[in-house]
Structures are given as structure tokens and as C-alpha cells.
C-alpha positions in Angstrom: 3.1 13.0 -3.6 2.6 12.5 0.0 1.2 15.2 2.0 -0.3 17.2 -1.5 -3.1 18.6 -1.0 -6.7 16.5 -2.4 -10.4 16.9 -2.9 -10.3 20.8 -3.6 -8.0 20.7 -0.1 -10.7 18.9 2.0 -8.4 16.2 2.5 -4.6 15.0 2.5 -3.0 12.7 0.3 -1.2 10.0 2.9 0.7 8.4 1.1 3.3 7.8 -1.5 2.4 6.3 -5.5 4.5 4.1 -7.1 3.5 3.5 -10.4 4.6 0.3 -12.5 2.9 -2.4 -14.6 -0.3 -4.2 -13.8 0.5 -7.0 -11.6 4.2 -6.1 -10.6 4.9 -7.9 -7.2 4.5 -6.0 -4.5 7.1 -6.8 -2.0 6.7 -6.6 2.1 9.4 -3.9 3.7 9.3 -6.0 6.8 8.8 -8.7 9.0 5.0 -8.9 10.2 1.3 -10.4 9.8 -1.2 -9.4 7.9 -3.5 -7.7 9.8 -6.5 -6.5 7.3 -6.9 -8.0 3.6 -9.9 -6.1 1.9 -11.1 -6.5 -1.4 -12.4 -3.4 -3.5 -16.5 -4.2 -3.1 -15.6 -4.6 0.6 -14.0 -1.1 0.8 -17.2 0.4 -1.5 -15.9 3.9 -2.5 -12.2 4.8 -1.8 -8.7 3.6 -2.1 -9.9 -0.3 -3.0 -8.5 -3.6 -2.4 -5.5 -3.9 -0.5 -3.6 -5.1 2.6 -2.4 -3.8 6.2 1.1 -5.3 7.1 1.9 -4.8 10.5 5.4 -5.4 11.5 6.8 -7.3 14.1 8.0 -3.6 16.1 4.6 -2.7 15.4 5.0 0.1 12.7 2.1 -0.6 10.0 2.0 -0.4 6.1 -1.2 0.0 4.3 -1.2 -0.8 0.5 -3.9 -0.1 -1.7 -5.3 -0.4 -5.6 -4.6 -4.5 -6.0 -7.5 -5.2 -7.7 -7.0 -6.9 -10.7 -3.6 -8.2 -9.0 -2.4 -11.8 -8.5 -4.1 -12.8 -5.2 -3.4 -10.3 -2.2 -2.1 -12.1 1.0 -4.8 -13.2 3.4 -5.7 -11.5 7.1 -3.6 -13.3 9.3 -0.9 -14.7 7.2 2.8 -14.3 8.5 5.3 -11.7 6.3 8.9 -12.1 6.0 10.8 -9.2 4.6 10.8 -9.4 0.9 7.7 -11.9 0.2 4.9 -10.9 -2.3 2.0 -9.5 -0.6 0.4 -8.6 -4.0 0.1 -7.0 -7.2 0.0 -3.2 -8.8 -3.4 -3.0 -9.7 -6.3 -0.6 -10.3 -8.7 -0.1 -7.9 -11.2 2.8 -5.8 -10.0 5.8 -6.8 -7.7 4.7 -9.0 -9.7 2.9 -11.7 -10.3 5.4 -13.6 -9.2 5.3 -17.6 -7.2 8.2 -17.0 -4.6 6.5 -14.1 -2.1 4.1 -14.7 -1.8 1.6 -12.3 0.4 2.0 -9.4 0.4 1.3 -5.7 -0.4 3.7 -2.8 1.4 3.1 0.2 0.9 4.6 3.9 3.3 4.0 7.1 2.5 4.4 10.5 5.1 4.3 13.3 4.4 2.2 16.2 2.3 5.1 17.7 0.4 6.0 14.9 1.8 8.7 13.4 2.3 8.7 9.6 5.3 9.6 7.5 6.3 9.4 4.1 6.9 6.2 3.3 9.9 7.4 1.2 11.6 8.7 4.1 12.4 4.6 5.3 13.6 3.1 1.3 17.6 3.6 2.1 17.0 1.6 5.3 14.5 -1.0 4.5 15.2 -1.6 0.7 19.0 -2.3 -1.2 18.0 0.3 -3.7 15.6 2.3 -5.0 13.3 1.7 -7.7 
């Protein structure tokens, strides 16, 4: 749930989990480049391998726990609305036996302030899943 509490409260959970079968797409919510692709050795402890999808009027999303995943979208590639960026996976802090896979996603405004990402779906997505 975005904003709960983390860590025994030493931290804040940024984002919003979706869960849903290993290796679901994952599907861009905008228009944009890929601005960071990062595998989960790369990252070392943490959220794992994911991507940063900046949109073209430069709010960002970052989407993590791909590992495992069809191949994530490489740094630099150009996003259209609605193309696969990757795959659910399991990853960092989510590769434990006990989680199911799912994806974590954070958005940033233009300015860098975050939000909860469930706060754009009715706008950016047909429907909910």
C-alpha cells in the first residue's frame, strides 16, 4: 500500500504492488524513454531489477522486481504508451519464498514529487485491473 509504514517505521513504502503471474507484461502508462535499466546484481540489496520510464512531460515511473521476467527494455529505448517494458518478476526484496510476484511501481511528477500511482489509472489506463 503506498505510503504504509516499512522497516519497523524507518522508512516509507513509495509505491503501489500489483501482484499477478510471473512474467505478465508490464505495460508503459506513457509516452517516454527509458532512462535507467538495472538488473538485480546491479542494484545489490533492495528493490532489484527494473526500469525508469520517463515521459515525454517529464513525470517518471520506476518499476521494480523483473527479475526472472522476459527481457526488461534497455536505457535509452523510446516508449509508446501501451508497449511492454517488462515482466512481473521476483526480485530484491521481493524474492523471498514467502512473496508472490508482483510489481512495485513509483511516480514522480515533473518536479519530483511522488504520488500514488493509483491516483493516475482512470486517466492513463481504459480500466482497472
Amino acid at each position: 500500500r503506498y505510503g504504509a509504514s516499512r522497516g519497523g517505521g524507518t522508512r516509507t513504502h513509495n509505491g503501489t504492488d500489483y501482484y499477478a503471474p510471473l512474467g505478465t507484461p508490464i505495460l508503459a502508462p506513457c509516452n517516454g524513454r527509458i532512462t535507467s535499466s538495472f538488473s538485480e546484481e546491479a542494484r545489490g540489496e533492495g528493490p532489484g531489477a527494473g526500469v525508469i520510464l520517463t515521459c515525454n512531460n517529464g513525470e517518471s515511473f520506476t518499476i521494480y522486481h523483473m527479475h526472472g521476467t522476459p527481457q526488461r527494455a534497455a536505457q535509452g529505448t523510446v516508449i509508446s504508451m501501451g508497449a511492454v517494458v517488462g515482466g512481473v518478476g521476483k526480485s530484491g526484496n521481493a524474492s523471498g519464498s514467502l512473496i508472490d510476484p508482483h510489481l512495485h511501481i513509483e511516480y514522480k511528477t515533473a518536479n519530483g514529487v511522488r504520488h500514488n500511482p493509483e491516483d493516475l489509472w482512470d486517466c492513463r489506463w481504459s480500466s482497472r485491473p
